[in-house]
Gaussian input, Z-matrix of N, CA and C with variables (Angstrom, degrees):
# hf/3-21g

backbone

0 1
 N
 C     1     B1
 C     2     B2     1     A1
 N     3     B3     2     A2     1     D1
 C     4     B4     3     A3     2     D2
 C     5     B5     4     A4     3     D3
 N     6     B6     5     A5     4     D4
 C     7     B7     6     A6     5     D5
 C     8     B8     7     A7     6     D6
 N     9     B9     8     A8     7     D7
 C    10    B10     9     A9     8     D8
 C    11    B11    10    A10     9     D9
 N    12    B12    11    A11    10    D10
 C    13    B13    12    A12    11    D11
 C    14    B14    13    A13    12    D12
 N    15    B15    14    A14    13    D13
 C    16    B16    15    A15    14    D14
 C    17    B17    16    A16    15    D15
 N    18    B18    17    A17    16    D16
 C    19    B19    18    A18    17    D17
 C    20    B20    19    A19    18    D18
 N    21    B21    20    A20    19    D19
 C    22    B22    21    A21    20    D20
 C    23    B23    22    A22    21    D21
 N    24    B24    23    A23    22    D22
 C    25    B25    24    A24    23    D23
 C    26    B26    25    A25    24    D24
 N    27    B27    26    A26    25    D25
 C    28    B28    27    A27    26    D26
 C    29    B29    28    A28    27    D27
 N    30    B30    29    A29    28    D28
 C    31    B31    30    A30    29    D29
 C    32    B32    31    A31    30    D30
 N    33    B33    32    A32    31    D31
 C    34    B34    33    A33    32    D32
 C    35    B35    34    A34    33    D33
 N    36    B36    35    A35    34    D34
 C    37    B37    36    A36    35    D35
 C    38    B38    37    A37    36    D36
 N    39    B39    38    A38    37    D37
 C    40    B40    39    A39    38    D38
 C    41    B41    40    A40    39    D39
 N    42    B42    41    A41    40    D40
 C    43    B43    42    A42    41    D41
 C    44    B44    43    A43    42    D42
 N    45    B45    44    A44    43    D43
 C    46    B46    45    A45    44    D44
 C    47    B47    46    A46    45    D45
 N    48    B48    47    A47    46    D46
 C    49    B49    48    A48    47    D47
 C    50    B50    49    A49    48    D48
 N    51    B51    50    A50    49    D49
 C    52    B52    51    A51    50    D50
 C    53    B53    52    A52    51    D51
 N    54    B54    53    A53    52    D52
 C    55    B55    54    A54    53    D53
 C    56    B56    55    A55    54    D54
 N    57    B57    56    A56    55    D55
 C    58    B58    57    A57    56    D56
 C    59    B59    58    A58    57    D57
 N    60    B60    59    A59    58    D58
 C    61    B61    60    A60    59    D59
 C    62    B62    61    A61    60    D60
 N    63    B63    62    A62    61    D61
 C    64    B64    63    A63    62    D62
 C    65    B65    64    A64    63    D63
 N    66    B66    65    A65    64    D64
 C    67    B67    66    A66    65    D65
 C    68    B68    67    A67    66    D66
 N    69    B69    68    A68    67    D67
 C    70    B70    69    A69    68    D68
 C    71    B71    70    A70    69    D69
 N    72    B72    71    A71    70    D70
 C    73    B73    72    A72    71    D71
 C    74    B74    73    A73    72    D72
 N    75    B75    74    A74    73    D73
 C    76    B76    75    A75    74    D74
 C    77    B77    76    A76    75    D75
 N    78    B78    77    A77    76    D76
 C    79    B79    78    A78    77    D77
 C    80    B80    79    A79    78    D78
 N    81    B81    80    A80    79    D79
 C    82    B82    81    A81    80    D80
 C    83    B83    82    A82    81    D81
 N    84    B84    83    A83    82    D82
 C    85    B85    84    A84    83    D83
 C    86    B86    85    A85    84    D84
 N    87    B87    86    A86    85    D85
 C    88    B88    87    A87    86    D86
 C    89    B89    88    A88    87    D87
 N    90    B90    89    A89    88    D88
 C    91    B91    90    A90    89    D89
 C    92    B92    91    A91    90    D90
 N    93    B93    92    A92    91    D91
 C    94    B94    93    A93    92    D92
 C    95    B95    94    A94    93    D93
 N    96    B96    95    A95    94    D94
 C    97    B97    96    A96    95    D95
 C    98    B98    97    A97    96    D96
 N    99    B99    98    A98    97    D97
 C   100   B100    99    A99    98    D98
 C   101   B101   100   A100    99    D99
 N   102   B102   101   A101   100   D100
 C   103   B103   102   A102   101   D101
 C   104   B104   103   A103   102   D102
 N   105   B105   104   A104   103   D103
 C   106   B106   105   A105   104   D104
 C   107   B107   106   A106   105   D105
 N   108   B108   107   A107   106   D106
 C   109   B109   108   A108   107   D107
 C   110   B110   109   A109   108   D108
 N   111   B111   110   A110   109   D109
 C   112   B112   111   A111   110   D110
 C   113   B113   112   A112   111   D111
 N   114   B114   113   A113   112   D112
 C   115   B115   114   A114   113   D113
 C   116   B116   115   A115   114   D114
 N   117   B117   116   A116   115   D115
 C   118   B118   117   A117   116   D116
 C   119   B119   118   A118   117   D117
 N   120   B120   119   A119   118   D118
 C   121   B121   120   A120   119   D119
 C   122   B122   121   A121   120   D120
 N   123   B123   122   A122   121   D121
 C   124   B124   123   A123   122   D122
 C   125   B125   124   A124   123   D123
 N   126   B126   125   A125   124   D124
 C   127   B127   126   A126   125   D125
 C   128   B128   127   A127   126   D126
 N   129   B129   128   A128   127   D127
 C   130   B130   129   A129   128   D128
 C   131   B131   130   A130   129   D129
 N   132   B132   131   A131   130   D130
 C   133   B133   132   A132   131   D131
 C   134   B134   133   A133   132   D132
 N   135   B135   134   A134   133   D133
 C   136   B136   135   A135   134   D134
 C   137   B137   136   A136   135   D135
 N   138   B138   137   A137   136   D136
 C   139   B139   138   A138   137   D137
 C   140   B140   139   A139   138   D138
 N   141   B141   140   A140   139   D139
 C   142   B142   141   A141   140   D140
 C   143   B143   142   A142   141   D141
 N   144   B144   143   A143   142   D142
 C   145   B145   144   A144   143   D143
 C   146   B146   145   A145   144   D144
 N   147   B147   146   A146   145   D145
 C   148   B148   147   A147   146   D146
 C   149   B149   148   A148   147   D147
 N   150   B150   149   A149   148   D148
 C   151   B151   150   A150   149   D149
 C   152   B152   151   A151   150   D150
 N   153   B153   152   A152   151   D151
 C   154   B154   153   A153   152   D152
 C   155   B155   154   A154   153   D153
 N   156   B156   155   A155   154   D154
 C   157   B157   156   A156   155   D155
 C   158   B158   157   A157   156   D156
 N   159   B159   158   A158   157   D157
 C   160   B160   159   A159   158   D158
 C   161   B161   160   A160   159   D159
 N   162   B162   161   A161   160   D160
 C   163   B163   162   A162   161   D161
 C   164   B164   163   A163   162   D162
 N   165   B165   164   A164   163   D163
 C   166   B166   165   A165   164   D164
 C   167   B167   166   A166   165   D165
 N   168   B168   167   A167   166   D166
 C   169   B169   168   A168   167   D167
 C   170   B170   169   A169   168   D168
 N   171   B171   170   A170   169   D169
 C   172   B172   171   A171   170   D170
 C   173   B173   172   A172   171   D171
 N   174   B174   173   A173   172   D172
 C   175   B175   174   A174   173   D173
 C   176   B176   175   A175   174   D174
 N   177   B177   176   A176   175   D175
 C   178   B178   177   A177   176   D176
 C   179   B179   178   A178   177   D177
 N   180   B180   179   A179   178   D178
 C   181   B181   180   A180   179   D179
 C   182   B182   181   A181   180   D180
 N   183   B183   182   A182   181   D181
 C   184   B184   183   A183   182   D182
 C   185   B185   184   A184   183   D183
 N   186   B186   185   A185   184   D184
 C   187   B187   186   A186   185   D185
 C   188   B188   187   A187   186   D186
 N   189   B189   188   A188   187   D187
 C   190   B190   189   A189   188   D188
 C   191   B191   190   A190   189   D189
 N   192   B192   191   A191   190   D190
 C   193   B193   192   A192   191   D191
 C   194   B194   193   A193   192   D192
 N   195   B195   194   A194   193   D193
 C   196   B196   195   A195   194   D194
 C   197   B197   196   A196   195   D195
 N   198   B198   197   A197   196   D196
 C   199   B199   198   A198   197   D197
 C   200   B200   199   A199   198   D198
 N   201   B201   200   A200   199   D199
 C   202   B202   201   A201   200   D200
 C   203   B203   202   A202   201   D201
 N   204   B204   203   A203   202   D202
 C   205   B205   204   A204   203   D203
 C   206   B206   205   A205   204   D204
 N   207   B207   206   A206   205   D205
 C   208   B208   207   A207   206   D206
 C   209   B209   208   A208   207   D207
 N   210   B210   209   A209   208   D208
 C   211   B211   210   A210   209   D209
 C   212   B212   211   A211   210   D210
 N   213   B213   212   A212   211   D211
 C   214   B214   213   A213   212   D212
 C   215   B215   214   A214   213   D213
 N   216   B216   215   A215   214   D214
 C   217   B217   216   A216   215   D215
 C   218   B218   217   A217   216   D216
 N   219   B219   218   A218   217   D217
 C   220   B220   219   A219   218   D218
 C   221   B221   220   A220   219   D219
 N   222   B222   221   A221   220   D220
 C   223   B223   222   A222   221   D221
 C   224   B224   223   A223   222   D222
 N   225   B225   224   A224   223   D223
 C   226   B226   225   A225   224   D224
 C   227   B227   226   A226   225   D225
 N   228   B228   227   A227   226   D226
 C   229   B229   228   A228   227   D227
 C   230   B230   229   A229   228   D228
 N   231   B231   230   A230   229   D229
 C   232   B232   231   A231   230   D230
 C   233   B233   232   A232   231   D231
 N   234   B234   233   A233   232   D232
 C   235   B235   234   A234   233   D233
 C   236   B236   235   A235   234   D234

   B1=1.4470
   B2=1.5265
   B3=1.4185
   B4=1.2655
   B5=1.2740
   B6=1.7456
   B7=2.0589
   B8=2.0726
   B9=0.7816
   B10=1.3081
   B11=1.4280
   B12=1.5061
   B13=1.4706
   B14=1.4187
   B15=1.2630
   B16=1.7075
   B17=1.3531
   B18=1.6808
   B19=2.0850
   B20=1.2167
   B21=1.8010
   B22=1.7188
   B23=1.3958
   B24=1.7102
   B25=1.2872
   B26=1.2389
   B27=1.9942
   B28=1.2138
   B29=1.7857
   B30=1.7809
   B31=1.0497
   B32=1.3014
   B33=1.3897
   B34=1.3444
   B35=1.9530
   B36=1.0467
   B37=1.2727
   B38=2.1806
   B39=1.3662
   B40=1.5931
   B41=1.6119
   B42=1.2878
   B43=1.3155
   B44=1.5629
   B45=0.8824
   B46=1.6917
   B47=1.5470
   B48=1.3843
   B49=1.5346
   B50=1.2876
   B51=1.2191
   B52=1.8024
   B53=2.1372
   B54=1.5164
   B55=1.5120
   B56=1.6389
   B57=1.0992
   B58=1.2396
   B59=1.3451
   B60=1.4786
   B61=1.8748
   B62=1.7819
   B63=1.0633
   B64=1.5084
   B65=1.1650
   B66=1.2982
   B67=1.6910
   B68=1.5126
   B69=1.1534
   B70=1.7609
   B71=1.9927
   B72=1.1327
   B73=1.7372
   B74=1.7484
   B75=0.9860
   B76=1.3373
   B77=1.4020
   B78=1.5378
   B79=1.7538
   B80=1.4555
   B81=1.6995
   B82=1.6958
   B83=1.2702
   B84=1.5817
   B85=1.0667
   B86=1.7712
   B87=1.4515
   B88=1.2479
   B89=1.6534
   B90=1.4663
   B91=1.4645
   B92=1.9767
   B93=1.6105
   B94=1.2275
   B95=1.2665
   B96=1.4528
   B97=1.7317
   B98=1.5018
   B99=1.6980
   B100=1.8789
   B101=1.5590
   B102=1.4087
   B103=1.8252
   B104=1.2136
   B105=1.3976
   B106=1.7002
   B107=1.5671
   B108=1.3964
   B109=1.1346
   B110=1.5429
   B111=1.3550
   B112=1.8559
   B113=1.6702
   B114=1.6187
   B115=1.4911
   B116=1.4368
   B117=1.4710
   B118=1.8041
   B119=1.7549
   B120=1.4761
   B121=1.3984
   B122=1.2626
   B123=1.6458
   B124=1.3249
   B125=1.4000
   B126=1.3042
   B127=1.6819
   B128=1.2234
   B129=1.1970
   B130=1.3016
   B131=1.9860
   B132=1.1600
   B133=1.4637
   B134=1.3616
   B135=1.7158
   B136=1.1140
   B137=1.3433
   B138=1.4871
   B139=1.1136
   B140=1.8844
   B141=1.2594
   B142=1.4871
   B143=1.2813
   B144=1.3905
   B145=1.1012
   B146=1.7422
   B147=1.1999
   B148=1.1904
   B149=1.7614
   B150=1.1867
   B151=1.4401
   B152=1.1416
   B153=1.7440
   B154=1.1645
   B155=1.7430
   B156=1.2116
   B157=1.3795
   B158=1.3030
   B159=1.7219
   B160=1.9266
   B161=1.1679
   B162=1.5855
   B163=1.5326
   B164=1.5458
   B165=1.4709
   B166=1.6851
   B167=1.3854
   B168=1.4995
   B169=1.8724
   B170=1.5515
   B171=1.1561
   B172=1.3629
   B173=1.9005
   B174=0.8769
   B175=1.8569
   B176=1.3948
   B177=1.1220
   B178=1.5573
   B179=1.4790
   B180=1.1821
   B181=1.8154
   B182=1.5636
   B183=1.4478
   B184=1.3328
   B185=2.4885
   B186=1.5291
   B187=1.4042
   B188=1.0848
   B189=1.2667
   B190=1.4431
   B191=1.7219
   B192=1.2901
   B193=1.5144
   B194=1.4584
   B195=1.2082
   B196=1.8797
   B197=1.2053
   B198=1.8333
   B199=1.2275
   B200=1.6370
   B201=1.2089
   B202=1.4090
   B203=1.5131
   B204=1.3614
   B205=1.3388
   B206=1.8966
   B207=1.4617
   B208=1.3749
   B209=1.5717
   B210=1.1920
   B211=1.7463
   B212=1.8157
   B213=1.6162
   B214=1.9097
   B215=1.6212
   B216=1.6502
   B217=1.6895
   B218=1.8922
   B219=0.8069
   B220=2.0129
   B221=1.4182
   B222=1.3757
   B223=1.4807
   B224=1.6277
   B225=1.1568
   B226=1.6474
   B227=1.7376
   B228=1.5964
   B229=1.3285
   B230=1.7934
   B231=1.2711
   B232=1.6952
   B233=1.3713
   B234=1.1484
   B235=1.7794
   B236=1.6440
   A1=111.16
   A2=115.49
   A3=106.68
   A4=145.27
   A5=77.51
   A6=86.91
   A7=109.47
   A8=99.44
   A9=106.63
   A10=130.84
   A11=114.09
   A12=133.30
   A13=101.47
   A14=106.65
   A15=104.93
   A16=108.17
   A17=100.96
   A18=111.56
   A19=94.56
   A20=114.29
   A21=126.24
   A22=104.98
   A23=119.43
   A24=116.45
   A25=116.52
   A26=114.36
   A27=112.37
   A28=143.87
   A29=94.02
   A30=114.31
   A31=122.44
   A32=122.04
   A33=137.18
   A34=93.18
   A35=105.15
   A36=128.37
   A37=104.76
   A38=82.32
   A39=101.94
   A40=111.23
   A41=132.68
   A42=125.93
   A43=100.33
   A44=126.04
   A45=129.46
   A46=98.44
   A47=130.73
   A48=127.01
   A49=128.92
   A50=98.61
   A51=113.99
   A52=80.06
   A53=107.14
   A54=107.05
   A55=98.02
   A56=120.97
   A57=105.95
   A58=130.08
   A59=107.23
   A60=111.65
   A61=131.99
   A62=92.86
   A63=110.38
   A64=142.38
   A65=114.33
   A66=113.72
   A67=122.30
   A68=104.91
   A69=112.78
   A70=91.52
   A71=129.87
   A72=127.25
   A73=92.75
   A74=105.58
   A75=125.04
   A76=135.37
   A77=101.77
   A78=98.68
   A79=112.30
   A80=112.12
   A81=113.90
   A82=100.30
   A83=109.96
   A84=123.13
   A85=99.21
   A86=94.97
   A87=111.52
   A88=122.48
   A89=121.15
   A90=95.00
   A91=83.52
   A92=112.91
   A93=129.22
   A94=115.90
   A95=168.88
   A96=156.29
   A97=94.31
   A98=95.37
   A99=78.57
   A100=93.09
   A101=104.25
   A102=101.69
   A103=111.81
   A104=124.36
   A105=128.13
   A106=108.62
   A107=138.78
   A108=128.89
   A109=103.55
   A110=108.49
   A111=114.70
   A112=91.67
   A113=90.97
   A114=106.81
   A115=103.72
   A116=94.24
   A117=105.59
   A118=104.01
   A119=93.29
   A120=102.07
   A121=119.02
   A122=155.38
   A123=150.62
   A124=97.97
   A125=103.33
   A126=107.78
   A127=120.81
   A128=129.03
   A129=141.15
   A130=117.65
   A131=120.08
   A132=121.73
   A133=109.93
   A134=120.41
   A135=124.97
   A136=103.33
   A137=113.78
   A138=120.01
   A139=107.55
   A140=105.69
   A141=102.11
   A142=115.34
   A143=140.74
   A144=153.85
   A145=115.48
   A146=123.64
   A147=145.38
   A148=127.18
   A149=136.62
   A150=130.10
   A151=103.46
   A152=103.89
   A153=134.92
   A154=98.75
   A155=134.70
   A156=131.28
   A157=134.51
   A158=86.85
   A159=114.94
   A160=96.57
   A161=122.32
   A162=130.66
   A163=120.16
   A164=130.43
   A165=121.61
   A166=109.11
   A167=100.88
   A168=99.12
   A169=111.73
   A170=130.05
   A171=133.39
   A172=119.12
   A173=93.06
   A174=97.49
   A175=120.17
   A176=121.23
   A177=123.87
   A178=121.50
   A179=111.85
   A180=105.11
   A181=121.45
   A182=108.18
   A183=122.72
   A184=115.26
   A185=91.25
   A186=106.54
   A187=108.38
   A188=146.55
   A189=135.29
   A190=116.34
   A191=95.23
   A192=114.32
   A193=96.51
   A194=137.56
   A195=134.25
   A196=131.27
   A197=100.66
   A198=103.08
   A199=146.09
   A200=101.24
   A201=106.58
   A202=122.83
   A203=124.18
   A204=147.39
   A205=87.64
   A206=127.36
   A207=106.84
   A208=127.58
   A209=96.14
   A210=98.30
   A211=106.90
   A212=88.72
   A213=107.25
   A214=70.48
   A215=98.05
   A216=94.47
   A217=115.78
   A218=156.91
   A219=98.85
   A220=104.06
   A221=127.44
   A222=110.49
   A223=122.83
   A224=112.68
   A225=113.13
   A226=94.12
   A227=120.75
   A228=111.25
   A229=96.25
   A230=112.28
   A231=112.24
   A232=131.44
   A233=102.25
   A234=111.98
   A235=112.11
   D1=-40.21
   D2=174.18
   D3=-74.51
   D4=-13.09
   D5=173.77
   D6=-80.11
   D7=-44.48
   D8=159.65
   D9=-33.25
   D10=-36.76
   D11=179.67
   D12=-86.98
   D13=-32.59
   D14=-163.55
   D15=-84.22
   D16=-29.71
   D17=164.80
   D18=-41.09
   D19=-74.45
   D20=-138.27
   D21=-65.75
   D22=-3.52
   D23=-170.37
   D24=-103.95
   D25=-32.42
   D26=154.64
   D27=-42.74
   D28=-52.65
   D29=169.57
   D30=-53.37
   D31=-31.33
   D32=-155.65
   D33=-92.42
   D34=-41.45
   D35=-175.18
   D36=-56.07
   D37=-71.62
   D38=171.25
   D39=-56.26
   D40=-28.59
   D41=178.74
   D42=-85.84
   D43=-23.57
   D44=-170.22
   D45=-91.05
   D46=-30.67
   D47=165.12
   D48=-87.15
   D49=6.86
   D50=-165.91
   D51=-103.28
   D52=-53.40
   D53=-154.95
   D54=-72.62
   D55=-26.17
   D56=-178.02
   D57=-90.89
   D58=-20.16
   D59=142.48
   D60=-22.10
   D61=-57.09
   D62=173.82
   D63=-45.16
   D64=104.77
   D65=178.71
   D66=-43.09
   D67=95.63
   D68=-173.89
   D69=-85.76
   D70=-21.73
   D71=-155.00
   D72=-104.01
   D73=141.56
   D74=147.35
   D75=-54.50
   D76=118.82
   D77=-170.16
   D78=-46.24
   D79=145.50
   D80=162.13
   D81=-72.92
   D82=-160.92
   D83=-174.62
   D84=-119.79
   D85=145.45
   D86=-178.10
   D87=-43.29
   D88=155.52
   D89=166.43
   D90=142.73
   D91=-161.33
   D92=-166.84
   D93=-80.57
   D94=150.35
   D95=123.61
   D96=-39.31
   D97=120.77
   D98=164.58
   D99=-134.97
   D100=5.71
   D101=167.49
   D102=-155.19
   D103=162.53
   D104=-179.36
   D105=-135.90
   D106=103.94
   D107=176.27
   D108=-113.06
   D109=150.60
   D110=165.31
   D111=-130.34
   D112=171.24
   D113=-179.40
   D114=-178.48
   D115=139.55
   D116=-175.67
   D117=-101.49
   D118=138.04
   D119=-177.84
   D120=-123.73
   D121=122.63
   D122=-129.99
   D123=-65.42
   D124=-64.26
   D125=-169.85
   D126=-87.01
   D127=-16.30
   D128=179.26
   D129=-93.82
   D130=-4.08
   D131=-152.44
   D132=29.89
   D133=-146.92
   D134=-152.21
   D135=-70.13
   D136=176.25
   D137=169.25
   D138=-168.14
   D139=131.50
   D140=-164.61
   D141=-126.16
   D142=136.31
   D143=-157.30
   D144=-128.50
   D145=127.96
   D146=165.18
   D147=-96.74
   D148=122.52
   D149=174.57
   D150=-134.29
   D151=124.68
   D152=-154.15
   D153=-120.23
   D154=108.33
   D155=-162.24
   D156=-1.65
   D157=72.64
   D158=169.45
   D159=106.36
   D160=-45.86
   D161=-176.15
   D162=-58.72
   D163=86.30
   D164=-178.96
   D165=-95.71
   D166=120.54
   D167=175.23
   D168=-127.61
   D169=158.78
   D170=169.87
   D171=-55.86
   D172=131.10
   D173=173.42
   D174=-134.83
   D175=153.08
   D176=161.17
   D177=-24.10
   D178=144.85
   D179=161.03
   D180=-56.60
   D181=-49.87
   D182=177.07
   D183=-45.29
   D184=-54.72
   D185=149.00
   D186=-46.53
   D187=-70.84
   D188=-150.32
   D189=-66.75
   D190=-40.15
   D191=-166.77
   D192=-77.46
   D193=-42.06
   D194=154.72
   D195=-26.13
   D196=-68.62
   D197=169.00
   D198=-108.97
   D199=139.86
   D200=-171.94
   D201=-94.20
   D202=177.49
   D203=-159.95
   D204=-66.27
   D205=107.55
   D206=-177.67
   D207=101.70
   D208=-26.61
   D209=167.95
   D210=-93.12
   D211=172.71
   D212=-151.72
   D213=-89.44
   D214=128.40
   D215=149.61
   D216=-104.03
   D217=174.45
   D218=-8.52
   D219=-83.02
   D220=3.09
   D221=178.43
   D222=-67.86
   D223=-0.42
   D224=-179.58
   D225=-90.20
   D226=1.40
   D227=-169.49
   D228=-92.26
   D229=-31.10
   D230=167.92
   D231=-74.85
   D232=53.46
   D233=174.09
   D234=-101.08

């Protein structure tokens, strides 16, 4: 019985790290980083923001942690 549990927990595990990988946001628009904001929200946890000349939109964590103050997005998102 327990090996069985310890399957349903991996798997369960691996589908929950697979879904949260995923670009849920809509690409910005091309162009410079000229700002980086994050912010914690009760029900939502993090949530991180990029503004790309004037334009600020939501992105991935993985996005956030790429690009910096000054780099070309979205190519600072392919590292």
């Amino acid at each position: 019985m327990s090996r069985y549990f310890l399957a349903a927990l991996v798997l369960a595990l691996l589908v929950t790290a697979t879904a949260c990988e995923k670009n849920t946001h809509p690409a910005g628009p091309s162009g410079t980083v000229t700002n980086r904001a994050s912010g914690y929200f009760k029900s939502g946890g993090w949530h991180f923001w990029l503004t790309v000349n004037g334009s600020k939109f939501r992105v991935t964590r993985t996005d956030y942690k790429s690009c910096f103050h000054g780099s070309r997005y979205p190519a600072c998102t392919n590292r």
